[in-house]
N, CA, C and O atoms as a CHARMM CRD file, in Angstrom:
* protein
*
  292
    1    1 UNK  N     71.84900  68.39800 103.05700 PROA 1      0.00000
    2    1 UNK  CA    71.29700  69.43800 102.20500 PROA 1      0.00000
    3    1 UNK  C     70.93000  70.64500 103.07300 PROA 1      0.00000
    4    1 UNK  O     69.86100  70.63800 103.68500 PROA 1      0.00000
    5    2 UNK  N     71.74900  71.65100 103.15000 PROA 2      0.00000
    6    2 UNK  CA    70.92500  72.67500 103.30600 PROA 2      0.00000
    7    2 UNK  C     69.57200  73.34800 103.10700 PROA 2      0.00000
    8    2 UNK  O     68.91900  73.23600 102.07000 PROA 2      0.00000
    9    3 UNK  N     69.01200  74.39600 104.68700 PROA 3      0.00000
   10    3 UNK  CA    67.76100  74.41200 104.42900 PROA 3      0.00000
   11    3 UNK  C     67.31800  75.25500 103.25400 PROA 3      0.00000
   12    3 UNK  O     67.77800  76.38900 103.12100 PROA 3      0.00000
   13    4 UNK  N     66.45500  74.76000 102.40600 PROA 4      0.00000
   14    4 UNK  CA    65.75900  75.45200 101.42600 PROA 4      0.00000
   15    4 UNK  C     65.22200  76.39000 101.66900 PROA 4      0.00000
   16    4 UNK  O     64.30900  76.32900 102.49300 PROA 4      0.00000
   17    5 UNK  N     65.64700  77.96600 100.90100 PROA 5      0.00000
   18    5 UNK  CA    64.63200  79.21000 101.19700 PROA 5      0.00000
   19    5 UNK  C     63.55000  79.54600  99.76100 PROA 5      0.00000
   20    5 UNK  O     63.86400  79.93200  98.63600 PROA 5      0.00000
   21    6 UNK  N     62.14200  79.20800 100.36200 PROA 6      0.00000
   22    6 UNK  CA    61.65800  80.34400  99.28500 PROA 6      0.00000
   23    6 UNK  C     61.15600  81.80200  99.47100 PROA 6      0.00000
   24    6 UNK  O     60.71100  82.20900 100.54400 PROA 6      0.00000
   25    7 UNK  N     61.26100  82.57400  98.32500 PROA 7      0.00000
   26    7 UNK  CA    61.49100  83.95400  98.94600 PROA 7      0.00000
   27    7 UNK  C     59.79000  84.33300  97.32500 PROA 7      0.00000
   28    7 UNK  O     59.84000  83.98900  96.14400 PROA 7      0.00000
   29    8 UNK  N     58.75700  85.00300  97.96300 PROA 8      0.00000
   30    8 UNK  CA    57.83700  85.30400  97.69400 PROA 8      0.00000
   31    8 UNK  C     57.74800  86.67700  97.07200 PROA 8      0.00000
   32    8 UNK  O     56.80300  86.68300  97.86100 PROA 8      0.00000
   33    9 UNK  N     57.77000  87.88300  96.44100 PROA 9      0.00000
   34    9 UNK  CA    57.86100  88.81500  96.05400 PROA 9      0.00000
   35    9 UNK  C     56.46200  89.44900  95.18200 PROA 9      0.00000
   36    9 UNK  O     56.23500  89.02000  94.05100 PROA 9      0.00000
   37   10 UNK  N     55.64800  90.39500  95.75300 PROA 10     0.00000
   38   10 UNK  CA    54.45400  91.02000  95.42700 PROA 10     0.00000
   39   10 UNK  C     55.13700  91.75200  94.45800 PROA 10     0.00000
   40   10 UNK  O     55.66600  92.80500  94.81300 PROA 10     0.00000
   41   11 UNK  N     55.24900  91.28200  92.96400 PROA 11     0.00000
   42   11 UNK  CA    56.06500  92.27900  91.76000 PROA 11     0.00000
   43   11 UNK  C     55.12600  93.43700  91.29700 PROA 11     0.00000
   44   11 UNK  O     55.51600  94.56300  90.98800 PROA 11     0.00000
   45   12 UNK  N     53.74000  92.97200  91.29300 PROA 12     0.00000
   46   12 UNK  CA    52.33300  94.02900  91.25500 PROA 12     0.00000
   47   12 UNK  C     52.70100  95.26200  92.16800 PROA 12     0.00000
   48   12 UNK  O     52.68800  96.44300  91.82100 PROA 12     0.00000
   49   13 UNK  N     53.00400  94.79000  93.30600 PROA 13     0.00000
   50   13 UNK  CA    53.26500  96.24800  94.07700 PROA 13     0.00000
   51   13 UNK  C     54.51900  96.82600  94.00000 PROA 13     0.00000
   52   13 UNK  O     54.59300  98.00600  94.34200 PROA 13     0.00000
   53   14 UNK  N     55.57300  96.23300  93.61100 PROA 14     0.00000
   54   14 UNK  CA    56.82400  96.59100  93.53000 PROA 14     0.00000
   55   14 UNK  C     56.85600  97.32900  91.84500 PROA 14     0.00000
   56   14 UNK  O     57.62300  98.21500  91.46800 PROA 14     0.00000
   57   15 UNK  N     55.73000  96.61400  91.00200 PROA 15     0.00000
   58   15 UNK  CA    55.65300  97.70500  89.55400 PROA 15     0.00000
   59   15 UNK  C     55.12100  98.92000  89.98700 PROA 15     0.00000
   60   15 UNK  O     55.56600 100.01300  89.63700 PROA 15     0.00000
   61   16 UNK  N     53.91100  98.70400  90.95700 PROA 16     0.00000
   62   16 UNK  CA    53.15600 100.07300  90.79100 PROA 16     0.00000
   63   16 UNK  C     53.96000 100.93700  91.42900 PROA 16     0.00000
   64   16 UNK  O     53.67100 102.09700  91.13500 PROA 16     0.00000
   65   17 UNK  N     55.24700 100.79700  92.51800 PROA 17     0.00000
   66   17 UNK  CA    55.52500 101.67600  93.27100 PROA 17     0.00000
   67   17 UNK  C     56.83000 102.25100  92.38200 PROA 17     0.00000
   68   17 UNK  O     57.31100 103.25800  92.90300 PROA 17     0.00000
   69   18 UNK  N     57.49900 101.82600  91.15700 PROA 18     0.00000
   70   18 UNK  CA    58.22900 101.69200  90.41100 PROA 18     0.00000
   71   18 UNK  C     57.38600 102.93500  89.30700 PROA 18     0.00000
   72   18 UNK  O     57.87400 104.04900  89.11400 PROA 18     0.00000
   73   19 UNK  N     56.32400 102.56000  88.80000 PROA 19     0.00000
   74   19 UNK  CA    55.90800 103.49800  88.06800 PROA 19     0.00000
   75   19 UNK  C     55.33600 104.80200  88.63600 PROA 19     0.00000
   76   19 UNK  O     55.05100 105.76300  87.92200 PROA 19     0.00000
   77   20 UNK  N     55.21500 104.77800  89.71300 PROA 20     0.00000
   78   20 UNK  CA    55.24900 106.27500  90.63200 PROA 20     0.00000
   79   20 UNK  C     56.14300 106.91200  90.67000 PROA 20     0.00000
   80   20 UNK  O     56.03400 108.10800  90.39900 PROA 20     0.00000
   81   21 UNK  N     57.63600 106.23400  91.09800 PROA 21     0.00000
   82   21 UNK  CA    58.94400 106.54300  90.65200 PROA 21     0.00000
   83   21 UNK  C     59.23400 107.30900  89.97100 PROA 21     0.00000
   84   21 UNK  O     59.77400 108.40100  90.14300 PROA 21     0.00000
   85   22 UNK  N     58.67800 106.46500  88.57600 PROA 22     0.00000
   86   22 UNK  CA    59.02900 107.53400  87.15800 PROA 22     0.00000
   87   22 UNK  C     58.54700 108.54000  86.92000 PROA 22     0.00000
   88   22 UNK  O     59.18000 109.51000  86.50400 PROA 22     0.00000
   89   23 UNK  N     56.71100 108.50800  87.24200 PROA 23     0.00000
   90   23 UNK  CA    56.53000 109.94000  87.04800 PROA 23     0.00000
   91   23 UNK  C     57.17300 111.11100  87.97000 PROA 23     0.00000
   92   23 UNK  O     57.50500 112.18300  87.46400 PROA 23     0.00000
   93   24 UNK  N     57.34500 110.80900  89.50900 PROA 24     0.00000
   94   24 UNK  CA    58.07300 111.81500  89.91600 PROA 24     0.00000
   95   24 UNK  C     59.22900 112.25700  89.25400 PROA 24     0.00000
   96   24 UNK  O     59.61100 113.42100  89.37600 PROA 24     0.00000
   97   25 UNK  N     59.85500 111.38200  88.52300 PROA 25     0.00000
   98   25 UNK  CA    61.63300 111.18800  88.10500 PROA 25     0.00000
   99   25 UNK  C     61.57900 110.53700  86.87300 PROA 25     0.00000
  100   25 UNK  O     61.95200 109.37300  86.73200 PROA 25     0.00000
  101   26 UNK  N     61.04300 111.37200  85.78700 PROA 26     0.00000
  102   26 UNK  CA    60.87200 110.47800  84.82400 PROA 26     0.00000
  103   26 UNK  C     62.54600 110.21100  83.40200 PROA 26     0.00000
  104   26 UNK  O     62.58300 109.72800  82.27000 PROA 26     0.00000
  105   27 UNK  N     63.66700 110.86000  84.35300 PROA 27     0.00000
  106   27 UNK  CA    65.32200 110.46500  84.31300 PROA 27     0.00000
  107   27 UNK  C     65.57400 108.95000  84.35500 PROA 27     0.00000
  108   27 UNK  O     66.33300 108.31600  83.62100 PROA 27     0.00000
  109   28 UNK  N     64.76300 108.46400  85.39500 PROA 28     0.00000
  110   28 UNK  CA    64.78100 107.11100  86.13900 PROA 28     0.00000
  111   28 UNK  C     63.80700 106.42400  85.46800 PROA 28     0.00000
  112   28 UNK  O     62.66000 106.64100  85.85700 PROA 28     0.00000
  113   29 UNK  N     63.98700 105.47200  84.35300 PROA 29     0.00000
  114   29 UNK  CA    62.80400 104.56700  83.64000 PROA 29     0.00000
  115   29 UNK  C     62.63600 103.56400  84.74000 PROA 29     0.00000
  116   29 UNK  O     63.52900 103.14800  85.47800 PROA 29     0.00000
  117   30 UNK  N     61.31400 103.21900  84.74900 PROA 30     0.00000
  118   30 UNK  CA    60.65800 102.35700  85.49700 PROA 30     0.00000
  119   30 UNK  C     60.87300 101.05500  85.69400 PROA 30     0.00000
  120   30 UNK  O     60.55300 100.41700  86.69800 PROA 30     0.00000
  121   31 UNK  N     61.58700 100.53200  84.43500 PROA 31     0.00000
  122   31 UNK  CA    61.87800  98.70400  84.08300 PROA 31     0.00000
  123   31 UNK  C     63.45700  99.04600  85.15200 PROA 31     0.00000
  124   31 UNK  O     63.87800  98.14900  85.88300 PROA 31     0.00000
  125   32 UNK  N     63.89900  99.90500  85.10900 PROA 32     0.00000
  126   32 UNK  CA    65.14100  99.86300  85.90700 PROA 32     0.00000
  127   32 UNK  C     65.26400 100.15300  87.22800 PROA 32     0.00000
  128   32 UNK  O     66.32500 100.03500  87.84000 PROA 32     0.00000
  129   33 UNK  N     63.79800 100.68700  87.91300 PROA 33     0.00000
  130   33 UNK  CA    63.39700 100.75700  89.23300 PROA 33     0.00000
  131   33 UNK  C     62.91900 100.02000  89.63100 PROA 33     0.00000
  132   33 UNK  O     63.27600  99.69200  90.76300 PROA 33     0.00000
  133   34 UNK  N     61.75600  99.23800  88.95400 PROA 34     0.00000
  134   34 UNK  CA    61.70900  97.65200  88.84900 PROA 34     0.00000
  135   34 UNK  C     62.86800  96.66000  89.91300 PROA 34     0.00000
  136   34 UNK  O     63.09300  96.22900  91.04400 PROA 34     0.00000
  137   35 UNK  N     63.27500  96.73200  88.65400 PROA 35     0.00000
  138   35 UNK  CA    64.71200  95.54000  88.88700 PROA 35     0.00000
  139   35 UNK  C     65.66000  96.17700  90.11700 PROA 35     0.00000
  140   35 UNK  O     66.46000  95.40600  90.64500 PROA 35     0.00000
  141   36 UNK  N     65.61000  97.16500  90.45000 PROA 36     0.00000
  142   36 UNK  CA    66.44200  97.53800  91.34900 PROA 36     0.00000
  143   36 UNK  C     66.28800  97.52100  92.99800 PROA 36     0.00000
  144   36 UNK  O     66.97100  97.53400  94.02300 PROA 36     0.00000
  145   37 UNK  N     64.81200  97.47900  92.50700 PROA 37     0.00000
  146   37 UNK  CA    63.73200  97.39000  94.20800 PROA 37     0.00000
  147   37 UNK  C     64.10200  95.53000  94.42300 PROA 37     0.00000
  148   37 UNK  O     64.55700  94.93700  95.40100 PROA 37     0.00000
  149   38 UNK  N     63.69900  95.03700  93.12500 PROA 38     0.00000
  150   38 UNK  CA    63.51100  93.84000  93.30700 PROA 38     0.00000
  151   38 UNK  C     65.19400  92.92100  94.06700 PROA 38     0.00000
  152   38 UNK  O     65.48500  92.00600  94.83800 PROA 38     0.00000
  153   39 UNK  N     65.79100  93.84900  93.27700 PROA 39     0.00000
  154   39 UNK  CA    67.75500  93.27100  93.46300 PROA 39     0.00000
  155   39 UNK  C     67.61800  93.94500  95.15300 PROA 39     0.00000
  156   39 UNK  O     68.24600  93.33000  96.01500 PROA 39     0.00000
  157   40 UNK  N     66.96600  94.94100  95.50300 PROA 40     0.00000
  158   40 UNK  CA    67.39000  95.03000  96.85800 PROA 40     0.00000
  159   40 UNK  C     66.76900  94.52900  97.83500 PROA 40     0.00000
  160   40 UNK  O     67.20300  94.36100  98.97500 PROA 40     0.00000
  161   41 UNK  N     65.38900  94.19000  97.28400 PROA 41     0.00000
  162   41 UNK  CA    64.84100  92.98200  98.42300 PROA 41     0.00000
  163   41 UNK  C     65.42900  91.59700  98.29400 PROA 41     0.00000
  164   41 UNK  O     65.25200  90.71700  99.13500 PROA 41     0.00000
  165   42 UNK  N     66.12200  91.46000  97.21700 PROA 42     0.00000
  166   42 UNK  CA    66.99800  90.40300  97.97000 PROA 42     0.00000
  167   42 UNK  C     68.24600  89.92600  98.61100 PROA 42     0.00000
  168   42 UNK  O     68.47300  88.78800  99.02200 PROA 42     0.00000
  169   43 UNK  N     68.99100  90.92200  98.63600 PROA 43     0.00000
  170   43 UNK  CA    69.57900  91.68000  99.34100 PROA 43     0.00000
  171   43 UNK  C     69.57000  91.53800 100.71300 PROA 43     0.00000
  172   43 UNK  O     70.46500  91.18000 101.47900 PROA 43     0.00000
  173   44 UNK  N     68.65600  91.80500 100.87100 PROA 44     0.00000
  174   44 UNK  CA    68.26600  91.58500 102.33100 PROA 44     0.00000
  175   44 UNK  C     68.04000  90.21600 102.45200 PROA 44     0.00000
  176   44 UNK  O     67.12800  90.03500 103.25900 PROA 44     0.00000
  177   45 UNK  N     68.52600  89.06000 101.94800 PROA 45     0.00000
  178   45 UNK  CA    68.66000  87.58500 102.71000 PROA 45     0.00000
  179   45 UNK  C     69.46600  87.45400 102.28600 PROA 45     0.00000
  180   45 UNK  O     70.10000  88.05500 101.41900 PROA 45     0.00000
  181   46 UNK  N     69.57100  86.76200 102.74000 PROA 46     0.00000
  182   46 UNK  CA    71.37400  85.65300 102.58100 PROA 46     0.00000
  183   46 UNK  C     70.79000  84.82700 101.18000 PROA 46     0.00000
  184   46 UNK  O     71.00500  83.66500 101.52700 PROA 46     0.00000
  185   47 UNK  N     70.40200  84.77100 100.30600 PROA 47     0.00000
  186   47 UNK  CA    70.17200  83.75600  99.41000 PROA 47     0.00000
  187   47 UNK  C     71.40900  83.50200  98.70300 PROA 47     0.00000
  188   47 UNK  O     72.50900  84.05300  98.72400 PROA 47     0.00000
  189   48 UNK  N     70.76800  82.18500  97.85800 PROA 48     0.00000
  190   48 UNK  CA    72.10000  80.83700  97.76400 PROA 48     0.00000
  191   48 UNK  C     71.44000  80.68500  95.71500 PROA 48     0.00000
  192   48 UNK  O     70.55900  81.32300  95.13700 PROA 48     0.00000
  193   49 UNK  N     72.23600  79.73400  95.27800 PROA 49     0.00000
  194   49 UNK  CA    72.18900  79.09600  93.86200 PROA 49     0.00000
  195   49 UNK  C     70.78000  78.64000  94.37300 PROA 49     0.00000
  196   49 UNK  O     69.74600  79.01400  93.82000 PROA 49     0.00000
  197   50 UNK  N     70.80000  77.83000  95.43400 PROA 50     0.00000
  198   50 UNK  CA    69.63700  76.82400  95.46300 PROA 50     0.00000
  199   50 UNK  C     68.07800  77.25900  96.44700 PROA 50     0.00000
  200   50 UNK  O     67.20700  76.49300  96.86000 PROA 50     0.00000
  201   51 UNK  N     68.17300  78.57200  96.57000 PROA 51     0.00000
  202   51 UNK  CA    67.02100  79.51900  96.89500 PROA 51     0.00000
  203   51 UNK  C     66.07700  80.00600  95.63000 PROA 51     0.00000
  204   51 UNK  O     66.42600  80.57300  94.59400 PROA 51     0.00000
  205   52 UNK  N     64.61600  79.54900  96.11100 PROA 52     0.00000
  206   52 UNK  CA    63.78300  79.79200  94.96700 PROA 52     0.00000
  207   52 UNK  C     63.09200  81.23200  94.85900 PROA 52     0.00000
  208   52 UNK  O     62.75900  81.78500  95.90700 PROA 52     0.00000
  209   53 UNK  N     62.91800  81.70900  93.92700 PROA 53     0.00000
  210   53 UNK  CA    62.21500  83.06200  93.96400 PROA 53     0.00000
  211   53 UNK  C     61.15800  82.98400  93.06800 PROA 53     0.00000
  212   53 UNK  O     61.28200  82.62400  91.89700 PROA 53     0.00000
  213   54 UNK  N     60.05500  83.33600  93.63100 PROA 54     0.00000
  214   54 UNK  CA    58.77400  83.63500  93.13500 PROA 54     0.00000
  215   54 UNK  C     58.49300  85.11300  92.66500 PROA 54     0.00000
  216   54 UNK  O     58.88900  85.96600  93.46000 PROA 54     0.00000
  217   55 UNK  N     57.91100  85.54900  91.57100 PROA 55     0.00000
  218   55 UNK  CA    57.53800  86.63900  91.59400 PROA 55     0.00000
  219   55 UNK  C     56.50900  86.54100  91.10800 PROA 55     0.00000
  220   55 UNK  O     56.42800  86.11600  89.95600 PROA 55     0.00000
  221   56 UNK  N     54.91100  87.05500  92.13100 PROA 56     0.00000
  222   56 UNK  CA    54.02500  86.68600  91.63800 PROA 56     0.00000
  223   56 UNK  C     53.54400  88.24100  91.24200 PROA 56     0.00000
  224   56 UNK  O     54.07400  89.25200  91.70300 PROA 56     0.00000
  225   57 UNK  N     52.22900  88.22000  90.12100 PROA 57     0.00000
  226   57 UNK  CA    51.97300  89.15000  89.38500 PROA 57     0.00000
  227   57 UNK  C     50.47600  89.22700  89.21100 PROA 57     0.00000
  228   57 UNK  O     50.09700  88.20600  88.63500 PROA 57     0.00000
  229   58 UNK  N     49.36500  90.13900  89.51800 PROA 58     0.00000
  230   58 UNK  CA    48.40000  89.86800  88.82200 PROA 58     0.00000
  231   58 UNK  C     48.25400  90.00000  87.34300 PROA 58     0.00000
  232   58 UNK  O     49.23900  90.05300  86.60600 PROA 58     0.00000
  233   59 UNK  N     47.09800  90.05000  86.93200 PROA 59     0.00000
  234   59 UNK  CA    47.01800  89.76600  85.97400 PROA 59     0.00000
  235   59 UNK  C     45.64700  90.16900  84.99000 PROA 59     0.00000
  236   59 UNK  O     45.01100  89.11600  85.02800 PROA 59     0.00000
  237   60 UNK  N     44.99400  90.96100  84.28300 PROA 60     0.00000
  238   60 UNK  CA    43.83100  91.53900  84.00200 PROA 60     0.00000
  239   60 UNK  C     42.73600  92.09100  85.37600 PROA 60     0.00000
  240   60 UNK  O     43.12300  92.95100  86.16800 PROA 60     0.00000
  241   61 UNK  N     41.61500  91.56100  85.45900 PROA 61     0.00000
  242   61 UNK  CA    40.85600  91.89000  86.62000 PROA 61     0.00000
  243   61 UNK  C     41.18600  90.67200  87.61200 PROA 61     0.00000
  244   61 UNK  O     41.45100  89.47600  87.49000 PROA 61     0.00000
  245   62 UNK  N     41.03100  91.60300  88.66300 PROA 62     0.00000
  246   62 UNK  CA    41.81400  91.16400  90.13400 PROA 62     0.00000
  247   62 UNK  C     40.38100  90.21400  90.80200 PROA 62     0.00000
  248   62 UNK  O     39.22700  90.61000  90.63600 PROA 62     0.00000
  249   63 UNK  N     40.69200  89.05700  91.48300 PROA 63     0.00000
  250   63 UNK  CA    39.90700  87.88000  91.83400 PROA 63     0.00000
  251   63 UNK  C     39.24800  88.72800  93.00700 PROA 63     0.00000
  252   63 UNK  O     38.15400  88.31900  93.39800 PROA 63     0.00000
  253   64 UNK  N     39.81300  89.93500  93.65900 PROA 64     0.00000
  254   64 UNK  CA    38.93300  90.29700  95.00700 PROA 64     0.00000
  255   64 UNK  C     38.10000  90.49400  94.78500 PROA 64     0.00000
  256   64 UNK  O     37.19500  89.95000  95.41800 PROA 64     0.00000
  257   65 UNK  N     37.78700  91.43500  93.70400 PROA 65     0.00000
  258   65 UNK  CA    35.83200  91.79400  93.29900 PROA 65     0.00000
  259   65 UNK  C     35.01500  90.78600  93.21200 PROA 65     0.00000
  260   65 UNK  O     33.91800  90.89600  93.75900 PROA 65     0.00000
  261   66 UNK  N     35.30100  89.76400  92.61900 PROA 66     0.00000
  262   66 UNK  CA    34.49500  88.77300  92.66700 PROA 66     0.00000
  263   66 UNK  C     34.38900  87.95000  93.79700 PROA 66     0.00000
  264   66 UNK  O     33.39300  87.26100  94.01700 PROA 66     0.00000
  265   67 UNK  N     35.31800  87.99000  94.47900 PROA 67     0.00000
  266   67 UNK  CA    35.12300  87.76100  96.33300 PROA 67     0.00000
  267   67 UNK  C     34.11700  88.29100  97.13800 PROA 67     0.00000
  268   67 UNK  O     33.11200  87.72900  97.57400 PROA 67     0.00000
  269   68 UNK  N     34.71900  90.08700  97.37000 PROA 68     0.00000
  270   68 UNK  CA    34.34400  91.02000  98.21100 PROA 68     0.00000
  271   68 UNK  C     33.82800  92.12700  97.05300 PROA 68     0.00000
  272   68 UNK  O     34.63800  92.84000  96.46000 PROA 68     0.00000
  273   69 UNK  N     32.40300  92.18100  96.81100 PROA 69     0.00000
  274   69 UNK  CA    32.43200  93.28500  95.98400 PROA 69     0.00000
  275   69 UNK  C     32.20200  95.15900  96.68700 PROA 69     0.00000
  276   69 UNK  O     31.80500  96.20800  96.17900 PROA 69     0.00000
  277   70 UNK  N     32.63000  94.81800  97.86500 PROA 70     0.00000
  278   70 UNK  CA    33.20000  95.86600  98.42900 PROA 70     0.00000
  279   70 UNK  C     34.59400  96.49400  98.17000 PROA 70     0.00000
  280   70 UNK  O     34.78500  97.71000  98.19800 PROA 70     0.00000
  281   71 UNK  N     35.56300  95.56300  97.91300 PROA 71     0.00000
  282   71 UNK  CA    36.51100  95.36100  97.10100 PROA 71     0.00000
  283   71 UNK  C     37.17200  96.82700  96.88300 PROA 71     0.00000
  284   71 UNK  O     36.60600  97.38700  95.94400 PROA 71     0.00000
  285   72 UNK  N     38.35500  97.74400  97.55300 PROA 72     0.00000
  286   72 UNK  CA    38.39100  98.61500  96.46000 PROA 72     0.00000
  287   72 UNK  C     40.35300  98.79200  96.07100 PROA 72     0.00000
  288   72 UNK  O     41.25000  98.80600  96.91400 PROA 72     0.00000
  289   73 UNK  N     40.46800  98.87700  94.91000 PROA 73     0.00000
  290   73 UNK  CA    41.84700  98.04500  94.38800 PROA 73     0.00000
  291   73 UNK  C     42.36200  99.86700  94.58100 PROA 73     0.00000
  292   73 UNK  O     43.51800 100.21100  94.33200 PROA 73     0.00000
């Protein structure tokens, strides 16, 4: 069996930098800068059928404040 890759992807930062995108370029919708950042970071590996991809996302309020309420998002 070949070695297993998993490949991790911050989609939170890859949206927000996606919706910056658009407002500079708002020609260029965001769901398609999205997907296009995302298609080119993987890209950059060799991935296979049997390579896993994560795309993790937050999600309402962010767990750091309640960590560090120095915290600044």
């Amino acid at each position: 069996m070949p070695d297993e890759k998993v490949i991790v992807i911050d989609g939170g930062n890859i949206l927000h930098r996606a919706i910056f995108a658009y407002m500079n370029s708002p020609a260029v919708p965001a769901p398609y800068t999205y997907l296009r950042m995302i298609i080119g970071y993987l890209k950059r590996f060799d991935i296979t059928l049997d390579t896993q991809i994560i795309i993790a996302q937050d999600y309402g309020r962010s767990w750091r404040k309640g960590y560090d309420h120095n915290y600044k998002s």
